[in-house]
C-alpha positions in Angstrom: -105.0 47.9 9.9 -106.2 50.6 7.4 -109.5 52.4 7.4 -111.2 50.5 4.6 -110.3 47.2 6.3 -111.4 48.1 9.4 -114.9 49.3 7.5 -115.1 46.1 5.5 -115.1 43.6 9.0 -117.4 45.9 10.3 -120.2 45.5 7.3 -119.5 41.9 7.4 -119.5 41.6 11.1 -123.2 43.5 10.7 -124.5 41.5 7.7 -124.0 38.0 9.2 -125.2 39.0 12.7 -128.6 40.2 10.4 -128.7 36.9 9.0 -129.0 35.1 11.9 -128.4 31.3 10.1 -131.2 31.7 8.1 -130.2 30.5 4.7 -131.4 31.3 1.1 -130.1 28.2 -0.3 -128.5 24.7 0.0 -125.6 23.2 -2.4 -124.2 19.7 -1.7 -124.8 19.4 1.9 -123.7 23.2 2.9 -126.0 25.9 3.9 -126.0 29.4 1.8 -126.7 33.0 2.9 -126.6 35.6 0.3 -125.6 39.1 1.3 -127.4 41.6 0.5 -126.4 43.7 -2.2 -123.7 41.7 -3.3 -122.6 38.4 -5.4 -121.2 37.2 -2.5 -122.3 34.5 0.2 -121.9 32.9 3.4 -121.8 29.4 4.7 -124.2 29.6 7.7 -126.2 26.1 9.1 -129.7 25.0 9.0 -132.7 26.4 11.2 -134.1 22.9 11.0 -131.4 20.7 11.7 -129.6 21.6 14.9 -126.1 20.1 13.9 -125.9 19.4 10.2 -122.2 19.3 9.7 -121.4 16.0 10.7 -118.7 14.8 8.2 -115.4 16.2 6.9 -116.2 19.5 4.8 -114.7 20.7 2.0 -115.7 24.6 1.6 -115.6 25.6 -2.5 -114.7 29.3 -3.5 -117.8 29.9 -5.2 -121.2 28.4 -5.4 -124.1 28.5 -8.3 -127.9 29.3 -7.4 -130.6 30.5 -9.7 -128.3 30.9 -12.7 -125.7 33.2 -10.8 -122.7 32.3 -9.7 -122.0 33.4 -5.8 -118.1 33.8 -4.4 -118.0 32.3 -1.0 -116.5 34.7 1.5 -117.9 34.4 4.6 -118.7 31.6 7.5 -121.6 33.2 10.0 -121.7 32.9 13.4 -122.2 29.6 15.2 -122.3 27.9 11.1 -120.0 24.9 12.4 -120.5 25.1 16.4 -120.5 21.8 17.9 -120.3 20.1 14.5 -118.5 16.6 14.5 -116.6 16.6 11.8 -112.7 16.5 12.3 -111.4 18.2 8.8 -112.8 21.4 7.1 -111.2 23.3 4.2 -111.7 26.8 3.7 -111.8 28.7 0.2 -109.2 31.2 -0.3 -112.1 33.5 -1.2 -112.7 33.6 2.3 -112.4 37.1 4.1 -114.5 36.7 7.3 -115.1 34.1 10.0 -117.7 34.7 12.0 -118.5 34.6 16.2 -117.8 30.9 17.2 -118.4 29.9 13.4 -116.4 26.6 15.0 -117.1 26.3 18.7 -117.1 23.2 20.6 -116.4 21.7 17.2 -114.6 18.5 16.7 -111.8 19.4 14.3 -108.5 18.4 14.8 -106.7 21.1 12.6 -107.3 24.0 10.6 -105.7 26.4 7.6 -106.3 30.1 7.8 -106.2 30.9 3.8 -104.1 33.6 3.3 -107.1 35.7 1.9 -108.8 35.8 5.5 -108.8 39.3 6.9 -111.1 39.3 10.3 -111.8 36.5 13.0 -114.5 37.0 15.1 -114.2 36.3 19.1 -114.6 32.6 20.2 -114.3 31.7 16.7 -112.2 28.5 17.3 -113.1 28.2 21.3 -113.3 25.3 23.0 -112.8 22.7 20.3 -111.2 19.6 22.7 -109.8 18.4 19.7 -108.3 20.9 18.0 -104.1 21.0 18.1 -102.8 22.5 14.9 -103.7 25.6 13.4 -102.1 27.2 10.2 -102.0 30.8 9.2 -101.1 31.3 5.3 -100.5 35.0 5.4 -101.3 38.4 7.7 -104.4 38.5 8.8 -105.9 42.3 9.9 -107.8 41.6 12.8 -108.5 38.9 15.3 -110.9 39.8 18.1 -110.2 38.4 21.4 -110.4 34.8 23.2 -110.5 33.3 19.5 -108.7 30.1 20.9 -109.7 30.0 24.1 -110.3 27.0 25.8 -111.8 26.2 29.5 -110.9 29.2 32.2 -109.5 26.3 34.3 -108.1 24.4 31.5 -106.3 25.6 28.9 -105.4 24.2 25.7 -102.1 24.0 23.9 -101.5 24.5 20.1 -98.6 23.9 17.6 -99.7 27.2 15.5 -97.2 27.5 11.8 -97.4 31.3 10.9 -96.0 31.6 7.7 -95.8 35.3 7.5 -94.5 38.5 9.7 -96.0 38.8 13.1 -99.6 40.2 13.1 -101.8 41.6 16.6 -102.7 38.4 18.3 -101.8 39.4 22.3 -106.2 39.1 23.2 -106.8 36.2 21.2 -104.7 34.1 23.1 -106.5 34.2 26.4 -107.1 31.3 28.0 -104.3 29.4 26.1 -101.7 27.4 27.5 -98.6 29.3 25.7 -96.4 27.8 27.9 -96.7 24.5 26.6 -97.4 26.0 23.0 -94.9 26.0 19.9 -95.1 28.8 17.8 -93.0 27.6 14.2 -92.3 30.8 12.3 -90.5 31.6 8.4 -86.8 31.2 8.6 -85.0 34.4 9.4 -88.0 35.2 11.4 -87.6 34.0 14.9 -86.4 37.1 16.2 -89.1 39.1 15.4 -91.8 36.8 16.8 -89.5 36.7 20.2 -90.1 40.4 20.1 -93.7 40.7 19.1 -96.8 40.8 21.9 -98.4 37.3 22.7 -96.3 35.7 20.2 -93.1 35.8 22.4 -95.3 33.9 24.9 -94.9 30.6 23.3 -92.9 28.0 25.0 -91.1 26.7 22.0 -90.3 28.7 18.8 -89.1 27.0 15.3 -88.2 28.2 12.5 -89.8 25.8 9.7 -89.1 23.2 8.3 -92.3 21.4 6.0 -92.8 18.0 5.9 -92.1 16.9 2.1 -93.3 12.7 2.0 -94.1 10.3 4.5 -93.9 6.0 3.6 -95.2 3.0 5.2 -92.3 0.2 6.1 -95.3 -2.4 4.8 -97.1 -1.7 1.7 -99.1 -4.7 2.1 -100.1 -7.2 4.9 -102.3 -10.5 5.5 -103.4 -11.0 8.8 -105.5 -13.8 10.2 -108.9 -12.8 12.5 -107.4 -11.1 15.9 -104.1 -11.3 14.5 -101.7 -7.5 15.2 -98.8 -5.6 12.8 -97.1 -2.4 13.9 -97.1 -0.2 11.0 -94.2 2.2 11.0 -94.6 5.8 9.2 -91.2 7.7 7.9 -91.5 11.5 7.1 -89.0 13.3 5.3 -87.0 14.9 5.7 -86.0 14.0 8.9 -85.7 17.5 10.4 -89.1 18.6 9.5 -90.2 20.4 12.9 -93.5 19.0 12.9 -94.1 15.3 12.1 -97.3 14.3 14.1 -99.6 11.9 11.5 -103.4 10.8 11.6 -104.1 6.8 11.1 -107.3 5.8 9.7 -108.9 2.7 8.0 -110.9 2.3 5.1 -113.4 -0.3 6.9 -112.7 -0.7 10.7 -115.0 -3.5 11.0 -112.4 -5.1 8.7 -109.5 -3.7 10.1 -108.9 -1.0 12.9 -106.0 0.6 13.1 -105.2 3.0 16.4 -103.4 6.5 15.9 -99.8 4.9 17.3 -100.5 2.7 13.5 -101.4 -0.5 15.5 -103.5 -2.5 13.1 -106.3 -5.7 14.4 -107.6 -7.7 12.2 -111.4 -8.0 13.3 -113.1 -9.9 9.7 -112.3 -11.2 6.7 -112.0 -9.0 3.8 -109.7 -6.0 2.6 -109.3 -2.8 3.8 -107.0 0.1 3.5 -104.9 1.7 6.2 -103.8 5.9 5.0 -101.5 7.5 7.4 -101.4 11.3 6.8 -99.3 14.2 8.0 -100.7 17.1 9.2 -98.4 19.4 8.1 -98.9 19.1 4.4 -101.6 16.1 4.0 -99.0 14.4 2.8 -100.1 10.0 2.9 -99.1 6.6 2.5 -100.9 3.3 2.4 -101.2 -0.1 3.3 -103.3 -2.8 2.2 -104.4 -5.2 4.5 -106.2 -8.4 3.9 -107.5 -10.5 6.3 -108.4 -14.1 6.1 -109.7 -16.6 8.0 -106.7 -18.8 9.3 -106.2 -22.9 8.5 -106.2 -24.4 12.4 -105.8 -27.9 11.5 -106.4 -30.4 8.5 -107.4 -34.1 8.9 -107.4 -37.2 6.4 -110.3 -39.7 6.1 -107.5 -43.0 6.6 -104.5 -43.1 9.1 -103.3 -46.2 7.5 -104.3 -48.5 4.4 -103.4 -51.7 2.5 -102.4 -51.8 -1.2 -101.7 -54.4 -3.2 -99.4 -53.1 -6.3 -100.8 -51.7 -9.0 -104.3 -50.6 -7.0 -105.1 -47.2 -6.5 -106.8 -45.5 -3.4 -108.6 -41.9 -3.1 -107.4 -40.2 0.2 -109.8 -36.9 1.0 -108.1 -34.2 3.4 -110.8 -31.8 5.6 -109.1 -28.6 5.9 -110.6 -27.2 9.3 -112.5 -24.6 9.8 -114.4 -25.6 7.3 -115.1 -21.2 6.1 -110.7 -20.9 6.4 -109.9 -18.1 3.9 -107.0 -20.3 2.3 -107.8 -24.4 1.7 -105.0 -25.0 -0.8 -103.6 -28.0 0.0 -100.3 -30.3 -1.4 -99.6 -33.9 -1.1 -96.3 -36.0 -1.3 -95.0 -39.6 -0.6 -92.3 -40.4 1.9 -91.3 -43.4 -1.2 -92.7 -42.5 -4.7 -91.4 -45.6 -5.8 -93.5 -47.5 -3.5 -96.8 -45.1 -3.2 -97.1 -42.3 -5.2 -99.6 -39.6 -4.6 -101.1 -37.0 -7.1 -101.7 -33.8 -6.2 -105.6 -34.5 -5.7 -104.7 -37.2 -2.9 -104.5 -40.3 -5.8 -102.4 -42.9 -4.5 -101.3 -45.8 -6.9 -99.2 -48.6 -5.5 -96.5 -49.2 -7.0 -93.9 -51.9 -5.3 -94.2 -53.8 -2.2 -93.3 -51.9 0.8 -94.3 -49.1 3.1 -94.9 -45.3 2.2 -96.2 -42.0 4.5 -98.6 -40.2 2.4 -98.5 -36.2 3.8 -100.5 -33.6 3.3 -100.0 -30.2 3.7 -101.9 -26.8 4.4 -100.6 -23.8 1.9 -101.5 -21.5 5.0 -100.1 -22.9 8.2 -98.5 -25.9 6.9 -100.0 -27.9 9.1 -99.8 -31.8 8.0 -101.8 -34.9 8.3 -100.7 -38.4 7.2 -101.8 -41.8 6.1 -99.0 -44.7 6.2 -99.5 -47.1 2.8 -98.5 -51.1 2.9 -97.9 -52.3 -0.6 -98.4 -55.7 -1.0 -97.3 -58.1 -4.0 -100.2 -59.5 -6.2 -101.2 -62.9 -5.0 -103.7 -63.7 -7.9 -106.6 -63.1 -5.8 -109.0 -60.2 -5.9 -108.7 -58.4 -2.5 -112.4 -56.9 -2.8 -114.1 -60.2 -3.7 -112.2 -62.8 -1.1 -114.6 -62.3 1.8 -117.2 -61.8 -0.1 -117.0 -65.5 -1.7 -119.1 -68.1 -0.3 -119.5 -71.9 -1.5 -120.1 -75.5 -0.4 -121.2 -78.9 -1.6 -124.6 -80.5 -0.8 -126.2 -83.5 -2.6 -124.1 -83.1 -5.7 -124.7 -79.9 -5.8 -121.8 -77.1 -6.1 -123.5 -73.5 -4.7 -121.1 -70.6 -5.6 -122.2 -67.3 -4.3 -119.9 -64.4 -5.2 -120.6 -60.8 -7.1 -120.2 -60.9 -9.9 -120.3 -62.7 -13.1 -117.5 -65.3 -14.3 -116.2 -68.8 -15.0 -116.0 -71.3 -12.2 -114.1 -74.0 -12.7 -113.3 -77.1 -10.8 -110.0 -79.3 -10.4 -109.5 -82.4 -8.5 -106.2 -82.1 -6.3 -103.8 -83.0 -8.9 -105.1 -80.2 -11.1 -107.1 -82.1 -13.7 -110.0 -80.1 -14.8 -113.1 -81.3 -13.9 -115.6 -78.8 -14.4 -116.5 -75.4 -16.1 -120.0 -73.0 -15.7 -119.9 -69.8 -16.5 -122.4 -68.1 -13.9 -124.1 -64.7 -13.4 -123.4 -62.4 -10.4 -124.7 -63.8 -7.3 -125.8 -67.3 -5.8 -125.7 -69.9 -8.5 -125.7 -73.9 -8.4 -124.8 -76.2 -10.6 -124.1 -80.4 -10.4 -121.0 -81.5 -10.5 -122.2 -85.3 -9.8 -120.8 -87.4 -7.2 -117.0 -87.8 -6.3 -116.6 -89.5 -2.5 -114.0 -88.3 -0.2 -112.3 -86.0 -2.6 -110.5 -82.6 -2.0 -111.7 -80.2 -5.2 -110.2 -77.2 -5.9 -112.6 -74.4 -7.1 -111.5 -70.9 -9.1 -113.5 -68.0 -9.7 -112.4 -66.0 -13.4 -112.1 -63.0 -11.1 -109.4 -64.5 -9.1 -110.4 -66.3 -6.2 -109.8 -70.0 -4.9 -111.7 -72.0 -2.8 -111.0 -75.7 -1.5 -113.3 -78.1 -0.9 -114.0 -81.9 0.3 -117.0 -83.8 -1.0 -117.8 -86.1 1.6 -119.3 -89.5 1.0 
């Protein structure tokens, strides 16, 4: 590294450890120091809020306070140190990264821009999460331990470097090389097998980038604490680092585990992105989830037509909140019982039909067997309900509703006619000993009777 570099991480190094998180100024969630004597800034954390940063952070290149416009080049010390947050993106403003800017965070990966020049000691430390780290170009100097995890357990990393081999041997310690893979330019490998602390790595690749990934579903419907294995393909197939993140839009909806097992937990819709971490690249799913039919009753098992009457069945879909009630109907014998699509059935011939219903979800059934009968002349409603007899020349007729009565004697001569209003009506028909009478109702009843002496 020249002289000039080495002066520049040296004044920067100095400026933020003056600054000591205070901040001047706060833009969209992020924390801003200006230093001194310049039109730059750093992203530092708040004095009043222990741990700010606890959501995904996207770091801009420059930032606008008081009518100037600041270019963001720095992260202080500590700024991100036990944060939560699992992704961060850095400017490629950026030049300096201060002591632990990111220890004990929770980030899972990280992108040195190619404009970074120094990293601090413990910058990255510690973070239990953190597995893949990129380096887009040389970077001047990284002070020592910058990776470092527990003395007594080390991490692994899969690090991409794509660039020549830069001075990395101290800021390896406490590192688990071993079990580390190094993926380096093509036409490269050799001279990262010959360079300090980079030859260390248990696995070295030249790279390959992932270009795409796809979903095998691009759409699912699950019922409550129903499963579905989502499958992920990256391309091309020899990329040399293929490990993906799974996450869902609404886990109370739908949860989905980082192997792309998705459990339906409530109806409603939610979206399931699986994303590579070399490249970001992502696919989706949609997944609805309903609440499943479990059964579906009628009000009649079994009914009594004559032809040409018509009777409403009603289905009960159960449970009663199922996402899905949609429901068809169809006869066993049309010509016999038909059945409309709203559960109408009209008689038709004599005979017997199986009405069946049907769930759209489920196709679970229910049924009602139909006996058509021929017409006999006689009102099926208003038989039982028909009640008369003969007292003291008196004819009492009693039936619901209004019509003609009429009365024949036994060889069908007409003897009498009343027309009479809906319920109990009498009427004299005078005196007629030991005779068998023969009464009709307009509606289409009979009746027989014997006026006794």
């Amino acid at each position: 590294m020249d002289t000039k570099k080495t002066l520049f991480a040296t004044a920067i190094l100095l400026l933020c450890a003056l600054s000591a998180n205070a901040y001047d100024f706060t833009v969209n969630g992020l924390y801003y120091n200006v230093l001194p004597g310049t039109k730059n800034v750093e992203v530092t954390r708040s004095r009043e809020i222990p741990n700010p940063y606890n959501r995904d952070i996207v770091i801009p290149s420059s930032v606008s306070w008081e009518n100037e416009v600041y270019q963001v080049t720095s992260i202080s010390n500590y700024a991100f140190a036990s944060s939560g947050f699992e992704s961060v993106v850095l400017p490629n403003t950026l030049k300096f990264i201060g002591w632990a800017a990111f220890e004990m965070s929770c980030i899972k990966s990280i992108t040195i821009p190619a404009s970074v020049e120094y990293i601090s000691s413990w910058a990255f430390t510690k973070c239990p999460y953190l597995e893949y780290i990129v380096f887009e170009g040389y970077v001047n100097l990284m002070s020592a331990y910058i990776f470092a995890g527990y003395a007594n357990s080390p991490q692994s990393y899969t690090m991409v470097v794509k660039c020549e081999p830069f001075q990395i041997e101290q800021s390896l310690s406490y590192v688990n090389l071993a079990n580390s893979t190094l993926i380096v330019p093509v036409g490269m490998k050799d001279l990262f097998l010959a360079a300090p602390g980079w030859r260390n790595f248990g696995t070295i690749l030249e790279y390959i980038p992932v270009s795409g990934i796809s979903l095998n579903q691009a759409s699912i419907t699950l019922g409550v604490r129903k499963t579905e294995q989502l499958t992920a393909s990256i391309l091309p197939e020899n990329a040399v680092y293929k490990k993906v993140s799974w996450k869902s839009s609404d886990p109370g909806i739908a949860e989905v585990s980082q192997t792309g097992f998705v459990t339906a937990k409530s109806a409603g819709t939610a979206t399931i992105t699986v994303t590579t971490t070399d490249g970001g690249y992502t696919a989706t799913c949609e997944v609805e989830v309903i609440i499943p039919v479990i059964n579906i009753r009628l009000n009649k098992t079994s009914a009594t037509l004559s032809v040409g009457k018509t009777e409403q069945l009603t289905a009960s879909v159960l449970p009663e909140n199922a996402s899905n009630k949609n429901v068809s109907w169809g006869s066993s014998a049309p010509g016999i019982a038909e059945v409309s699509q709203t559960g109408l059935v009209t008689a038709k011939s004599p005979g017997v039909a199986t009405i069946t219903v049907t769930t759209a979800d489920g196709g679970y059934t229910a049924t009602c067997e139909l006996t058509i009968t021929p017409v006999t002349g006689m009102n099926d409603m208003t038989i039982v309900s028909i009640f008369l007899y003969l007292k003291d020349d008196q004819l009492l007729v009693n039936s619901p509703v209004s019509e003609i009565i009429t009365v024949y004697s036994v060889s069908g001569t007409l003897m009498y006619t009343k027309n009479k209003q809906a319920g109990e009506t009498t009427f004299p028909i005078g005196h007629i000993p030991n005779q068998l009478l023969i009464v009709k109702g307009s509606s289409g009843w009979v009746k027989k009777l014997i006026q006794n002496k």
